[in-house]
N, C-alpha and C positions, 0 to 999 in steps of 0.2 A: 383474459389476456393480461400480462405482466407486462407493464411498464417498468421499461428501464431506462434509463438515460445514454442516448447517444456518447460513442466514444472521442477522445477529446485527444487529441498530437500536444506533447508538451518540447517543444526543441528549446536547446540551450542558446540559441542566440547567435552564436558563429558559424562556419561554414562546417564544423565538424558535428557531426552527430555520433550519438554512442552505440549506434549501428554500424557505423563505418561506411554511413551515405549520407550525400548531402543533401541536407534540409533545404526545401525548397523555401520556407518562407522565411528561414535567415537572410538570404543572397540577395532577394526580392524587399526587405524590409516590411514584410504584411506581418497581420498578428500572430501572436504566439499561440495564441488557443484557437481550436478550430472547432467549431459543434456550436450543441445548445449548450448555452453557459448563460444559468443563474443567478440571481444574488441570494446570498443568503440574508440581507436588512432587510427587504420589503416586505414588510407587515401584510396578514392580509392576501390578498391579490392570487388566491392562488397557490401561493407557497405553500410547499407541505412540510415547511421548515417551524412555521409559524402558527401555531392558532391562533383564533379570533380572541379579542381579548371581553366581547360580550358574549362568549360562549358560554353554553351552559352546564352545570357537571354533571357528568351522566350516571350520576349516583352514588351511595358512600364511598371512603375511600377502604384501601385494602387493611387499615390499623380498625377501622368501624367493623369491617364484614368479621375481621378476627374475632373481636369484641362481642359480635353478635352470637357467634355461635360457639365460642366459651363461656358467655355467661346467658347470656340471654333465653338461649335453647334451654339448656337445662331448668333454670328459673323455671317456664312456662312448659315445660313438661311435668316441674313438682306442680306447680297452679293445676294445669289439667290430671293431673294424679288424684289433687284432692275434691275437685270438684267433681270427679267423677266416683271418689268412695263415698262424699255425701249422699250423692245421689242415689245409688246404690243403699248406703244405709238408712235414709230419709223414707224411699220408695217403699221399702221391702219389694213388692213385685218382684224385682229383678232379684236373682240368685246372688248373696253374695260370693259365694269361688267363681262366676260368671264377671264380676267388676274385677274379682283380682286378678284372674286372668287375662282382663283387658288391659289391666293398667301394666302387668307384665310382658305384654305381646309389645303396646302402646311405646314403651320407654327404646325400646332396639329395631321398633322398627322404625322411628322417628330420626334416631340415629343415623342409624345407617341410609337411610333417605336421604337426610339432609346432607352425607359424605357423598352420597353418589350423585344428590345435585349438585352441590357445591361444585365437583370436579369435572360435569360435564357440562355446565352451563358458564364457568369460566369464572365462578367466585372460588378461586381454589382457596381463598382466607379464608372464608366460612367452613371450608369441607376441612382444615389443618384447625380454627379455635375448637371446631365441633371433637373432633378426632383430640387433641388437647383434652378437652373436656371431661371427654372417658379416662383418662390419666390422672389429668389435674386435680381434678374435685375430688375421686376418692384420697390419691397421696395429702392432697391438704388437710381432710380429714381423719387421718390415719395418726398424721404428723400432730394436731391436735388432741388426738387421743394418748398417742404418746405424752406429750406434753403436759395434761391432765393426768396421767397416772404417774408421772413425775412429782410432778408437783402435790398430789395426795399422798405417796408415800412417804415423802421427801420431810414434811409435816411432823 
């Protein structure tokens, strides 16, 4: 159920209203506001104006969750890239086109995971650095590329 707040008569104070009827509580001298009427100072108490000031945060903020999943994701998907080709070449057992297959399946579907948590669990910062990510880090590397065959031929 939706709480709303009761409606409130605001009259001007004289016998005329901008209705074209007279206000009953002008004529009478009672109050101007009629209902529930709040304050908005009282700390506390209640007010949904105010939180508590020892409240506690209910987790990073949205510039952190950005953070996380443009830099962070990708990071710890190279980390789990390479500790999964060691293993692979360490092992022998395991097939190597079997680890690089993993680690090609591993990298898009982690991805796209973490967009469709992100967006449905209400970190939508995470699901935008993540989706960044796929943009950002290749163009930066692209743009350093450039910049190195600049600079080599420029020589």
């Amino acid at each position: 159920m939706d709480e709303r707040p009761e409606s409130i008569e605001i009259s001007p104070g004289d016998d005329v209203s901008l209705w074209e009827q007279p206000s009953d509580n002008a004529a009478s001298g009672g109050p101007l506001l009629s209902g529930n009427v709040a304050s908005f100072g009282g700390q506390e108490g209640g007010s949904p104006y105010w939180g508590g000031t020892n409240e506690e945060s209910k987790g990073p903020s949205n510039g952190v969750w950005f953070v996380i999943g443009l830099i962070l994701v990708p990071i710890a998907l190279w980390i789990v890239n390479v500790i999964l080709f060691n293993i692979g070449d360490a092992t022998g057992v395991v097939d190597e086109e079997f680890v690089i297959i993993l680690q090609f399946i591993l990298y898009p579907a982690t991805l796209i995971g973490g967009v469709v948590w992100g967006f449905t669990k209400g970190n939508k910062y995470f699901a935008w650095g993540v989706l960044t990510s796929l943009v950002a880090i290749p163009v930066v590397l692209f743009a350093a590329l450039i910049v190195f065959v600049i600079v080599i031929f420029s020589l």
